[in-house]
C-alpha positions as CSV (number, residue, x, y, z in Angstrom):
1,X,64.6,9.0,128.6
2,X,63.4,9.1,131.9
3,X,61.3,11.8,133.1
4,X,62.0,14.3,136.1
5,X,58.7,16.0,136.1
6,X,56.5,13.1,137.9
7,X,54.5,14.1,140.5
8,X,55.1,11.3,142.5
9,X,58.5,11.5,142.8
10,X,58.7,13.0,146.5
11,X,56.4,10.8,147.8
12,X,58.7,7.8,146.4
13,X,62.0,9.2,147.4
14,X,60.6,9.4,150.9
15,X,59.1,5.9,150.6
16,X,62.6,4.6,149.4
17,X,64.3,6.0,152.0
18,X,62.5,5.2,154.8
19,X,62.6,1.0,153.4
20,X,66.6,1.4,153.1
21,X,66.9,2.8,156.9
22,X,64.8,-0.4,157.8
23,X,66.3,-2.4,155.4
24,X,63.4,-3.1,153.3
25,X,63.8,-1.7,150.1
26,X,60.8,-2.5,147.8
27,X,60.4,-0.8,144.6
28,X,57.4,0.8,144.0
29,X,55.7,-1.5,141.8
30,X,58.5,-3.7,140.7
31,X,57.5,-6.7,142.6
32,X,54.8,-7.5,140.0
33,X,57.0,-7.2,137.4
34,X,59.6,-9.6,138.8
35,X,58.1,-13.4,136.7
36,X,56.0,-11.3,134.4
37,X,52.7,-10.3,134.8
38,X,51.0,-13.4,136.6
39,X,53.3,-12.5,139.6
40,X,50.4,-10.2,141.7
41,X,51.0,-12.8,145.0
42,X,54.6,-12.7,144.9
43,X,54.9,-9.8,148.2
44,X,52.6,-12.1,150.6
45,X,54.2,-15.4,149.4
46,X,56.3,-17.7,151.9
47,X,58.7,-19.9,150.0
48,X,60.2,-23.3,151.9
49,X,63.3,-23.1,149.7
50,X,65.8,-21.3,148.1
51,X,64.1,-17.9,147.0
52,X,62.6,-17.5,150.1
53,X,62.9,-15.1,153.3
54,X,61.7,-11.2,152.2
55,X,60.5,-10.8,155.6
56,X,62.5,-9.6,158.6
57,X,65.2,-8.7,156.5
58,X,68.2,-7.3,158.6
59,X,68.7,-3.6,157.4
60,X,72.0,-4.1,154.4
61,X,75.5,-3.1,155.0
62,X,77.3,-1.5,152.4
63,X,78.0,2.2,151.4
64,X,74.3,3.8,151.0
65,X,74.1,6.0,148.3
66,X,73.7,9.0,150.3
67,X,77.8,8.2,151.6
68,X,78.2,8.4,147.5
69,X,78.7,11.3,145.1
70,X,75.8,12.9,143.7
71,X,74.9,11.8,140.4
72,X,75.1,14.7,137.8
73,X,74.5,15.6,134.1
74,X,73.3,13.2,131.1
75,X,74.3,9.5,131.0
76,X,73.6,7.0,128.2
77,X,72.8,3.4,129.3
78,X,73.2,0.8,126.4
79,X,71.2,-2.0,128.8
80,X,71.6,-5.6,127.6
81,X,69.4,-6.2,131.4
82,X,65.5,-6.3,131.0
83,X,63.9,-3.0,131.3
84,X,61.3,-4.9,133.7
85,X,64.2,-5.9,136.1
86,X,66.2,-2.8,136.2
87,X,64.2,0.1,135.4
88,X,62.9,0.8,138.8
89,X,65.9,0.9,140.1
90,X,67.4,3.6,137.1
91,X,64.7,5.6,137.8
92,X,64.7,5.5,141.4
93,X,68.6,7.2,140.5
94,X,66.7,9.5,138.4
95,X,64.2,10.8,141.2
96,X,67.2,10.6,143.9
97,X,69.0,13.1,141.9
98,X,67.7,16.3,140.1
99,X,70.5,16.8,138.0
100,X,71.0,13.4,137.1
101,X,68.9,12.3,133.5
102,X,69.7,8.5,132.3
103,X,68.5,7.7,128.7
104,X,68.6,3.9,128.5
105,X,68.3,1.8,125.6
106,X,67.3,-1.9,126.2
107,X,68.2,-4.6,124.0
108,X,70.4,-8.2,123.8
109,X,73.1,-7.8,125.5
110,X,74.9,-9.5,122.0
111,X,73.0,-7.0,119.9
112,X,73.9,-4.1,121.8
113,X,77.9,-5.4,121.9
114,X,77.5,-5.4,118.2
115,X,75.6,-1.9,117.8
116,X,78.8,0.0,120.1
117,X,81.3,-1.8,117.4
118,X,79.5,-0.8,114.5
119,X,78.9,2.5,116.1
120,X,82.8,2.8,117.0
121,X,84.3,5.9,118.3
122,X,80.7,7.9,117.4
123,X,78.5,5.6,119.7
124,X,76.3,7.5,122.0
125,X,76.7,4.6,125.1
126,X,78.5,6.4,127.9
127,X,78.0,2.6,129.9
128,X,77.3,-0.9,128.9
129,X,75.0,-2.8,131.6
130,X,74.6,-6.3,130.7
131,X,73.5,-9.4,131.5
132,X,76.3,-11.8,131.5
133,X,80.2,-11.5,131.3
134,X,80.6,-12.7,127.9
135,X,79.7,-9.4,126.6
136,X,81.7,-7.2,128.7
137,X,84.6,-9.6,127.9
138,X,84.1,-9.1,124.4
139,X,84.2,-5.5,124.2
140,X,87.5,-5.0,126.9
141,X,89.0,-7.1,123.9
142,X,88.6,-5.0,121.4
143,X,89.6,-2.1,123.9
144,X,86.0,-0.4,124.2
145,X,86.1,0.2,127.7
146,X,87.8,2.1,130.3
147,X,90.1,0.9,133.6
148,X,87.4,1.8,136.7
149,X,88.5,3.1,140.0
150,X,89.9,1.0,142.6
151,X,87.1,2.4,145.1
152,X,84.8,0.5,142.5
153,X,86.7,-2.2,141.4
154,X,87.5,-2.9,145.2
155,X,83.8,-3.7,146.4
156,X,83.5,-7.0,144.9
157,X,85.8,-9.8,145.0
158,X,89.0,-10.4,142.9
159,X,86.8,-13.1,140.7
160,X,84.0,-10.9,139.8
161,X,85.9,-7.9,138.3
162,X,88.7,-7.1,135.9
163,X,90.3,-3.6,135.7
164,X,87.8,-2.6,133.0
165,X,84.4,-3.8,134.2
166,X,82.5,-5.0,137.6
167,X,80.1,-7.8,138.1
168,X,77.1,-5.8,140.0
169,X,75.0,-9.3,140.9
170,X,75.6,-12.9,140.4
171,X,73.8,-15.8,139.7
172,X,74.5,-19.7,139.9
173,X,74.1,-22.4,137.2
174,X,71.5,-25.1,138.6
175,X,68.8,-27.5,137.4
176,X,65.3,-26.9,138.2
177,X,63.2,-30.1,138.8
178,X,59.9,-31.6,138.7
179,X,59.4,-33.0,142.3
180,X,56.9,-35.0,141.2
181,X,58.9,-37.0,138.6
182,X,62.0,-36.6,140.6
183,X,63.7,-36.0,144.2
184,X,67.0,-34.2,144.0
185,X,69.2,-37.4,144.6
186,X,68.0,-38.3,141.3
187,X,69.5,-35.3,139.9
188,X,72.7,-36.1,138.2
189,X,75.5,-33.7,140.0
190,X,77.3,-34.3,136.8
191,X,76.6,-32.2,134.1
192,X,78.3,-34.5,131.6
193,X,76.2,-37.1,132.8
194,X,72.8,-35.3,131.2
195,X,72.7,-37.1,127.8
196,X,71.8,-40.1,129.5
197,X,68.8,-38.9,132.0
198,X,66.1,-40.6,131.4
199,X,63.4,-37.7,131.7
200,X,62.3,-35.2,129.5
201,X,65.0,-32.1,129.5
202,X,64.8,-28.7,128.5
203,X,66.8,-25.3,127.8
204,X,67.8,-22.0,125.9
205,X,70.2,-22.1,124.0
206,X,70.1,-18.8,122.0
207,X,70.0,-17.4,126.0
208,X,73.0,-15.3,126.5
209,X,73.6,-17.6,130.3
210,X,72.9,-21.1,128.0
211,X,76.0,-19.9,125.8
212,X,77.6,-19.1,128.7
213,X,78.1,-22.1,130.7
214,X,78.8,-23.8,126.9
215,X,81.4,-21.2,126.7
216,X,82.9,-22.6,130.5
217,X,82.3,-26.3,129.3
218,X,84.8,-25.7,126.6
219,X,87.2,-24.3,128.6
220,X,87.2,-26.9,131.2
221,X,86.3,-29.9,128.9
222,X,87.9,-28.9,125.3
223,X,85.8,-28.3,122.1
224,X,85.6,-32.1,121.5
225,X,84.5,-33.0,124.4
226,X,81.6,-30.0,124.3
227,X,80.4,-31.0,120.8
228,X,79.9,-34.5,122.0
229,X,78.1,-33.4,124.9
230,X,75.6,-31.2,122.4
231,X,75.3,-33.8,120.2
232,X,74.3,-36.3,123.1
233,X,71.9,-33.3,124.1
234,X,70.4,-33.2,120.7
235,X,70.3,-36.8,120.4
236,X,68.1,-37.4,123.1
237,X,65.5,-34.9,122.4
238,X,66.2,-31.9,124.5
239,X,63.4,-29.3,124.2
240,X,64.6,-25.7,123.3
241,X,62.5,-22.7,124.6
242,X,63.0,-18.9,124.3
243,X,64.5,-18.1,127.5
244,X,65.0,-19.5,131.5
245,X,62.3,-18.5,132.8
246,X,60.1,-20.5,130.2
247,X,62.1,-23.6,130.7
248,X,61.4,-23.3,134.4
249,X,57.8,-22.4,134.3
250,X,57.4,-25.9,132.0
251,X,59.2,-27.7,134.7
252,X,56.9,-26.2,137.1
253,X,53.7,-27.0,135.1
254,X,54.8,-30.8,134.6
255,X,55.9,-30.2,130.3
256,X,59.6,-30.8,131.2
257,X,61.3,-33.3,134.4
258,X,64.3,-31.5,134.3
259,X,66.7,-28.2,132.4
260,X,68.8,-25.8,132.9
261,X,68.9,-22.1,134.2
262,X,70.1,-19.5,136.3
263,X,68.8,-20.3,139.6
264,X,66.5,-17.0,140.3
265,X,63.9,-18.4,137.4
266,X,63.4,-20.9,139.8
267,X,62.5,-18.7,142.4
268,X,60.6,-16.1,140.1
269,X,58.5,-19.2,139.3
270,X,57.7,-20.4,142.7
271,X,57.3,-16.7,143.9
272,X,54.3,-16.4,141.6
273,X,53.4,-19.9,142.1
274,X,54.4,-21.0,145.9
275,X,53.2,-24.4,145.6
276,X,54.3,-25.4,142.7
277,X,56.3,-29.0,141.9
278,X,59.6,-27.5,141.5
279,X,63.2,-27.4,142.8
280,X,66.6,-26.8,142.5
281,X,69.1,-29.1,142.3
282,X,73.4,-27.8,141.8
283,X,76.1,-29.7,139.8
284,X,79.5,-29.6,141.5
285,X,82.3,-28.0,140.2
286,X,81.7,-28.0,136.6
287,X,80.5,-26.3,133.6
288,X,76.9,-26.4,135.0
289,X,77.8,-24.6,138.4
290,X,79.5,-21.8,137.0
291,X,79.0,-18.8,138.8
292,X,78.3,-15.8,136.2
293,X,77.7,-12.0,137.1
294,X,75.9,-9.0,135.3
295,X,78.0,-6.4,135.5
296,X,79.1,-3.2,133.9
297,X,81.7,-0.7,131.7
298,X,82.6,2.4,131.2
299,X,82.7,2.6,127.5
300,X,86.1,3.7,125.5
301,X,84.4,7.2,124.1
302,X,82.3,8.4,127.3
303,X,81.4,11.6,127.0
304,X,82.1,11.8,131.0
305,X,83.8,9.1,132.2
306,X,83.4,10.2,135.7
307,X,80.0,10.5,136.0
308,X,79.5,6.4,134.1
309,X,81.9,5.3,136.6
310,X,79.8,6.7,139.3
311,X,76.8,5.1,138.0
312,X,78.4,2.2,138.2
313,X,79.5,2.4,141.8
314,X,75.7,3.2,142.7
315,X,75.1,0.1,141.4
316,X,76.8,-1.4,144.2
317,X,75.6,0.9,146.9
318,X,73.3,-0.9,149.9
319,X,70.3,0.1,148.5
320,X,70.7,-1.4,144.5
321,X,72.5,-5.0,146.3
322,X,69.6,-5.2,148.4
323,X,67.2,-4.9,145.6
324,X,69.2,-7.2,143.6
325,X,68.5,-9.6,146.8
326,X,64.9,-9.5,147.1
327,X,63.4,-8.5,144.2
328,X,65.1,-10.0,141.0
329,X,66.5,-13.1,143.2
330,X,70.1,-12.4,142.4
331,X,73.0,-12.4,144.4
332,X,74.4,-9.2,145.9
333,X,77.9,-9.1,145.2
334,X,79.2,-6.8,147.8
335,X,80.1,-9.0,151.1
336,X,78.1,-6.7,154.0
337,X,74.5,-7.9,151.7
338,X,73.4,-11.2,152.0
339,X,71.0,-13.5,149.2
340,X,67.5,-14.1,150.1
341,X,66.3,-17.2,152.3
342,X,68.0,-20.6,152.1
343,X,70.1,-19.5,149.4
344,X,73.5,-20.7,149.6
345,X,76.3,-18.6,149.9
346,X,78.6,-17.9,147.2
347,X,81.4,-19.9,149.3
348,X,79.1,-23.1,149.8
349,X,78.8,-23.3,145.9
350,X,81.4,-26.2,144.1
351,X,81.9,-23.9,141.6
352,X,84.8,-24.7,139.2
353,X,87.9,-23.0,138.4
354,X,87.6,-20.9,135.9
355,X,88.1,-16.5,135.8
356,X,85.2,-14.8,134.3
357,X,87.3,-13.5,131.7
358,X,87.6,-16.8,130.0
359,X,83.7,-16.8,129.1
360,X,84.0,-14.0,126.4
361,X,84.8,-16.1,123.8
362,X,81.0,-16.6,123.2
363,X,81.1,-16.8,119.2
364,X,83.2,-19.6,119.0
365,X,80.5,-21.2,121.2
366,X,77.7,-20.1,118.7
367,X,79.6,-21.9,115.9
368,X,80.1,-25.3,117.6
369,X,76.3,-25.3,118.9
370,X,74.9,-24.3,115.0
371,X,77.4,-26.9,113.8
372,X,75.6,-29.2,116.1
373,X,72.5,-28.4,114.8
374,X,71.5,-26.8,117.6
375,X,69.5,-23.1,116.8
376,X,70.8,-20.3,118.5
């Protein structure tokens, strides 16, 4: 539960609100959190690629939260996001509104999908807050969540929303890359072309975004063609590690050539690291250019409906798109913010054809990669 008694809280409101009007909203303290703790350089550091461009920021468009209603009462936030990327920017909610307590409870996003069924009608989460679409998919399945209001629903584009939950920031498939083993023509654009590389790959594949783009490479290549790709994966030695960010960082330090991500571990890397030997190279319009979104529901039994579905819609004010920009590296998903540096817009991605929606059926995905032999 977050706590409305700091002393501090003033001071930071006034600091907050004086970085939205010039378009510069910094978190207190959340920088150093963004990469983990070796991050301390990451405010001062220039960036020649993608990931760069902090500095001289244009102030965001977008509906501020101060054009929003006010948030009020007691709201329970089942968060499959890290508490070290989002819980700034909940609490910076909390000290914008006196009346307004969140009580957030961090976990897997797949754990905490399971907890709400289990929990069924008696569950205490008032809004689910995840990392990936697979998730929220899965529970507007079973019918655990609620249709949002258009004035929600009708910030983002058609792709990133259904009528029961909202993509709040995106991120795009790519392959980080060892410049000094590699340049990025070497980089198959291919992803069906990986089990032949000849370098040393690696990934995460009990990562909620790993299973994900599995999930799209099944839907766009069929199960057979998916299980031989795995199998090729396996077969030539692909390294697992516990997350994106670690398979990046090994790029980075020279352990791995090549693997696969979302493209902000890329830039969380080089943002604590600014000269290190890494890029980031794009597939084109397949499974491993996918184009996935966190995003967020109103759960089925919400104790006030109203009040979750404004959460949600602060989530998408100015303020919380350009944080998403700048400090976690995502993309904003309302059109008046735009992604940090060099990044390439959401339109010059080949991403493929393929509705979020499609990407809930995550357990069938877990299946074929154990029956692989692959440990999720």
């Amino acid at each position: 539960m977050t706590r409305q008694n700091d002393p501090t809280r003033s001071d930071r409101r006034r600091f907050l609100a004086g970085s939205a009007a010039i378009g510069a909203v910094t978190l207190a303290g959340c920088t150093n959190l963004v990469g983990g703790p070796d991050n301390e350089d990451s405010v001062d550091s220039t960036v020649g690629q993608i990931g760069s461009g902090r500095e001289g920021r244009d102030a965001p468009g977008g509906t501020p939260i101060a054009e929003m209603p006010d948030l009020e009462g007691e709201l329970t936030i089942y968060s499959g996001r890290g508490e070290f990327l989002v819980s700034e920017l909940i609490s910076f909610f909390d000290e914008s509104y006196p009346d307004f307590t969140p009580i957030v409870r961090y976990g897997s996003g797949s754990d905490l999908v399971n907890q709400i069924f289990t929990e069924g009608e008696g569950t205490n989460a008032d809004v689910f807050y995840t990392v990936d679409s697979g998730g929220l998919g899965a529970l507007a399945d079973e019918g655990r969540t609620q249709s949002l209001p258009s004035e929600i629903t009708d910030l983002v584009r058609d792709e990133f929303h259904t009528e029961t939950w909202t993509g709040i920031s995106g991120r795009a498939r790519s392959v980080p890359f060892n410049t000094n083993a590699y340049s990025e023509s070497e980089i198959p654009s291919d992803i069906m072309a990986f089990p032949d590389f000849e370098g040393d790959l690696g990934w995460a594949p009990s990562y909620p975004s790993c299973q994900g783009f599995v999930t799209a490479m099944r839907q766009l290549e069929g199960d057979e063609a998916t299980r031989e790709w795995l199998q090729g994966m396996v077969d030539a030695g692909i390294d697992s590690y516990p997350d994106e960010y670690a398979v990046s960082q090994a790029v980075a330090d020279g352990e791995l050539d090549a693997g696969f991500a979302n493209h902000y571990y890329i830039q969380r890397v080089v943002d604590g690291s600014p000269n290190a030997p890494i890029e980031t190279a794009f597939t084109e319009g397949d499974a491993g250019s996918i184009f996935d979104v966190a995003g967020a529901a109103v759960i089925d039994g919400a104790d006030d409906a109203e009040l979750a579905a404004n959460f949600i819609r602060h989530l998408l004010s100015a303020e919380a798109q350009e944080y998403f920009a700048v400090e976690t590296f995502e993309y904003p998903l309302i059109s008046d913010v735009d992604p940090v540096g060099g990044l390439p817009s959401i339109d010059e991605l080949d991403v493929p054809d393929l509705r979020l929606s499609e990407l809930s059926d995550v357990q069938a995905t877990i299946d074929l990669m154990r029956d692989v032999g692959i440990d999720t």
